[in-house]
C-alpha positions as CSV (number, residue, x, y, z in Angstrom):
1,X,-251.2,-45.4,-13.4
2,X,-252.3,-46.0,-16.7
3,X,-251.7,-49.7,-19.0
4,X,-251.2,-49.7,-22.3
5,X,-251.0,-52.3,-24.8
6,X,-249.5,-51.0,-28.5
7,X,-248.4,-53.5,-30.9
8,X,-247.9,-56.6,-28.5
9,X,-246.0,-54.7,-26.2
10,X,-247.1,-53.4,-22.8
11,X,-246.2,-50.1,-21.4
12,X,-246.7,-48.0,-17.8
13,X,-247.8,-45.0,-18.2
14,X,-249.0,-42.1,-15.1
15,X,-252.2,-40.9,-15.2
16,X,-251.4,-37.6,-17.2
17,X,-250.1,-40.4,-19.6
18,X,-246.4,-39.3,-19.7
19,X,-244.4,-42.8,-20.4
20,X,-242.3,-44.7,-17.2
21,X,-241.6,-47.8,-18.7
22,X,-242.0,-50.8,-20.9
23,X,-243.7,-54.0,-18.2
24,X,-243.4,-56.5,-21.3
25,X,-241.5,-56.2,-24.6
26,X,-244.0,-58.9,-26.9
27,X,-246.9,-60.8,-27.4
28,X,-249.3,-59.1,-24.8
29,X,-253.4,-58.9,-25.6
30,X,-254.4,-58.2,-21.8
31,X,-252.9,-56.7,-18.7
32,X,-254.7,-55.4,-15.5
33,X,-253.0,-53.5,-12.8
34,X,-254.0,-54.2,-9.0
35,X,-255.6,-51.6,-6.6
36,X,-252.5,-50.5,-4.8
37,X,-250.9,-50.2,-8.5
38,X,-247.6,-52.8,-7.3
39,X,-248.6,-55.7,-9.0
40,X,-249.6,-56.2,-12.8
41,X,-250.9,-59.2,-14.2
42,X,-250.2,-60.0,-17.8
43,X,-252.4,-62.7,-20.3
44,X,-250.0,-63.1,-23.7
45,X,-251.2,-64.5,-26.8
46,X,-250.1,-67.7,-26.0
47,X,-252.7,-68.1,-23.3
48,X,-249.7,-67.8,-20.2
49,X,-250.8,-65.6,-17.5
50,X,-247.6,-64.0,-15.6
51,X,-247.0,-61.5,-12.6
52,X,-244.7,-58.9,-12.6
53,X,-244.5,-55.5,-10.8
54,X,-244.8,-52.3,-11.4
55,X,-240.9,-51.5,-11.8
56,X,-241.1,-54.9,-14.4
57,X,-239.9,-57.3,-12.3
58,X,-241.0,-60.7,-13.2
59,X,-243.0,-63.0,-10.0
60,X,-244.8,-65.6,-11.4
61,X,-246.4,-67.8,-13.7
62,X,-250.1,-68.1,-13.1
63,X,-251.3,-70.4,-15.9
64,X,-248.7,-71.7,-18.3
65,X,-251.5,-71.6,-21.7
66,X,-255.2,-71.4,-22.5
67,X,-256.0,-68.3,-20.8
68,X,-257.9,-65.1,-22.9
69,X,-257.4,-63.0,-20.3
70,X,-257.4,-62.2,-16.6
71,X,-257.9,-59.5,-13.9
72,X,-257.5,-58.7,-10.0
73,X,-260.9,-58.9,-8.3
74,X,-261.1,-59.0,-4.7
75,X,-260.1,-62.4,-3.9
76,X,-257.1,-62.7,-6.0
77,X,-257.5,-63.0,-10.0
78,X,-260.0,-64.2,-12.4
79,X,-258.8,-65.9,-15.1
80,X,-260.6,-66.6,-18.2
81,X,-259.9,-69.4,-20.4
82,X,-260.4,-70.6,-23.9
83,X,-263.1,-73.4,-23.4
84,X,-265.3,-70.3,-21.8
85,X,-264.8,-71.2,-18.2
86,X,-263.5,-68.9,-15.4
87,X,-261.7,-69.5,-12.4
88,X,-260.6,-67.8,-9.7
89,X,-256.6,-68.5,-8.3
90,X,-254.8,-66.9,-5.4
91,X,-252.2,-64.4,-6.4
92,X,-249.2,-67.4,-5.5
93,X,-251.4,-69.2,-8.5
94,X,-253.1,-71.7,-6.0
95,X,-256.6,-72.5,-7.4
96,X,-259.4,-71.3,-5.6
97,X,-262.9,-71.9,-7.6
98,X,-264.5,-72.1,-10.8
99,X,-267.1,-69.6,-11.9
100,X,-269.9,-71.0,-13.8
């Protein structure tokens, strides 16, 4: 499966890039998809970092502002934020490390 971001909104796509649906409607400048493709994590412009699947459904908040961006890595998801750090947090949103 294929993420797109056009215009603030975020869409699902299948890898031949015909459209399935629309994950977030607004505001969206970075999204990253996990490796079984079920869960989607979602940085918007307002530095909030949510969860939702891959039907759309919302699951959590994962940092409320101040993140850039943030991606699955092995361990759960790295988030970076706007003072340059990076930290790893569970996918529940538990804090695990910062990188330095």
């Amino acid at each position: 499966m294929i993420l797109k971001i056009n215009n603030g909104k975020l869409e699902l796509h299948k890898d031949n890039g015909t459209y399935i649906r629309t994950i977030a409607h607004k505001d969206v400048s970075n999204a990253d998809i996990n490796e079984d493709k079920t869960l989607i994590v979602i940085t918007y412009d307002n530095g909030k970092v949510e969860i939702k699947k891959e039907n759309g459904t919302y699951v959590r908040t994962i940092v409320h502002n101040k993140a850039v961006s943030a991606q699955w890595v092995d361990e759960g998801i790295q988030i970076e934020l706007e003072n340059g750090k990076t930290e790893i947090r569970k996918e529940n949103g538990t804090f695990l490390r910062n990188i330095h």
